[in-house]
N, C-alpha and C positions, 0 to 999 in steps of 0.2 A: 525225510530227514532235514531237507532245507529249510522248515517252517522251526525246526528246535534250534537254530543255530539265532535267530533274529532278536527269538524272547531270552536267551539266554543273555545275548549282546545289552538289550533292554533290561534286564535285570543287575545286570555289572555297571551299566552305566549311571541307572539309579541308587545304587549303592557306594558308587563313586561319588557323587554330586552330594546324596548325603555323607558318607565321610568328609569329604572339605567344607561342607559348611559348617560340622561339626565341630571339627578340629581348626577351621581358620575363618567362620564365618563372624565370632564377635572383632575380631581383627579388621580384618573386611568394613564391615559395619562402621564400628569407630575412626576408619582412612576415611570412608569414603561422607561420612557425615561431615568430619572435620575440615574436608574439600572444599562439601557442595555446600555447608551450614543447613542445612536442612534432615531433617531425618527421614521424610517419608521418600524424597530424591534418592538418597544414599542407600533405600533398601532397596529401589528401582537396580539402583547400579552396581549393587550385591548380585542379586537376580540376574541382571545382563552377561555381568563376571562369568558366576558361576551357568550359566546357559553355554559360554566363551567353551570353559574348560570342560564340560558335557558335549560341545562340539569338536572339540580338538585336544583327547583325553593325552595323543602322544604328544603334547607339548609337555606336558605335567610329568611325563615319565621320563623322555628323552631330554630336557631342555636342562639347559647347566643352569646351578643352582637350584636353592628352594624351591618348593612347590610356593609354598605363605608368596615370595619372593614373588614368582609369576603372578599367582593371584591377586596382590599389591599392582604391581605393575599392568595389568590388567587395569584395573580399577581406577588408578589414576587416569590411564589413555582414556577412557569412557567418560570421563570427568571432564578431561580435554575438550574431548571432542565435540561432547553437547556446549561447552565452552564457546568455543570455533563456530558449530556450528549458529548459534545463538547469535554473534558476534557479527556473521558472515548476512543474516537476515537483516531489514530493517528493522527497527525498535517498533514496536506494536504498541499502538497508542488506546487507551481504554477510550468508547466514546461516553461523553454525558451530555445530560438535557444542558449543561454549563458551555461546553462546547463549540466555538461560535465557526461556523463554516468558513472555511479558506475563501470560496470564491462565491460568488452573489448565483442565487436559484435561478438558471435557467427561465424559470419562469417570469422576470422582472424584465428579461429581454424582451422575451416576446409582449409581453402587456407593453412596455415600452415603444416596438416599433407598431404595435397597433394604437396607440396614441397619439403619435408622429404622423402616421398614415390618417389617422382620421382627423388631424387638425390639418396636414396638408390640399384633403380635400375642402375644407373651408377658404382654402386663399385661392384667390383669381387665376386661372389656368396660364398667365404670361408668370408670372410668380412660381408658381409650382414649377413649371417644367424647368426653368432656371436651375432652381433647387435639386431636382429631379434629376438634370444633367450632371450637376457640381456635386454634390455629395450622395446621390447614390448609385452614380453610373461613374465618378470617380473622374471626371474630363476637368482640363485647366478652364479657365476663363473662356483663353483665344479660341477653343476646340468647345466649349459649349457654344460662342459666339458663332461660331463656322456650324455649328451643328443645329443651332435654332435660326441662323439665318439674320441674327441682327450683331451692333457695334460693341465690340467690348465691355464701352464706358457702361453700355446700358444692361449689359450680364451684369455688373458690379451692380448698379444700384436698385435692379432687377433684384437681388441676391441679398443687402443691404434691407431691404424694403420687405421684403417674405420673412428674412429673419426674425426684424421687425418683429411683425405683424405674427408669428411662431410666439414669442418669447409672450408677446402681451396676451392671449390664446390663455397661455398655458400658465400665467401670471393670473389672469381674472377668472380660471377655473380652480388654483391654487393644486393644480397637477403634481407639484412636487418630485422631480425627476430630474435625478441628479445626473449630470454629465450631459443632459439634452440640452439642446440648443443657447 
């Protein structure tokens, strides 16, 4: 006996579902186009409704006012909320071949610091290591001074003199690297 009680439930409830589309589905329809400006959206949100009131048949019975009423009301909130939710995402941007990258390929780095790297072994190992202390081990002057063991003056033009000698490199290769040296 508990297998006849489920199909009958099933039977009422699809009888339901078509009765209100019946009687209140061009109504429906024409809210929810005039909403969403779209037609094929608005039958989405027809369909949603009515799944609503196929889920929760004692709202439709017990609820004050209209049935149309709730069903309307329905229909807007769904409207909303894809609204809302829409809203609440970032904007999704279509990509094209037109579409020019935010930030430079990864890859321009690295060919970059192997560039760097293999014009640096070109210059004289008092020059390099200067270099080597100051910009990629990140030390002042007085601390690359103290750390290779010679005067100040002569990191600076130690530093001066590699730069140099970088820039003309990369000048008589026509390397083209922008932000380098």
């Amino acid at each position: 006996m508990g297998g006849v009680r489920p199909r009958h439930r099933q039977v009422a409830d699809e009888a339901l579902v078509r009765t209100l589309f019946e009687e209140h589905g061009r109504a429906m329809l024409a809210y929810a186009q005039r909403l969403t400006g779209d037609r094929a959206t608005a039958e989405d949100v027809v369909q949603e409704a009515l799944i609503r009131a196929w889920k929760h048949p004692d709202a439709l019975v017990n609820g004050k006012g209209s049935v149309r009423g709730w069903l309307l009301t329905v229909v807007r909130n769904l409207v909303l909320d894809a609204v809302r939710a829409r809203n609440a995402r970032p904007k999704e941007v279509a990509e094209s071949p037109a579409t020019v990258a935010v930030e430079k390929d990864h890859a321009d780095k690295v060919v970059n610091s192997l560039v760097v790297l293999g014009a640096l072994d070109q210059l004289p190992d008092a020059h390099r290591s200067v270099l080597v202390e100051i910009y990629v081990r990140g030390q002042s002057v007085s601390e690359t001074a103290e750390t290779l063991g010679i005067p100040p003056g002569t990191v600076k033009s130690r530093s001066y003199y590699a730069l140099r000698a970088l820039r003309d490199l990369f000048t008589a290769r026509g390397a083209g690297m922008e932000g380098v040296a």
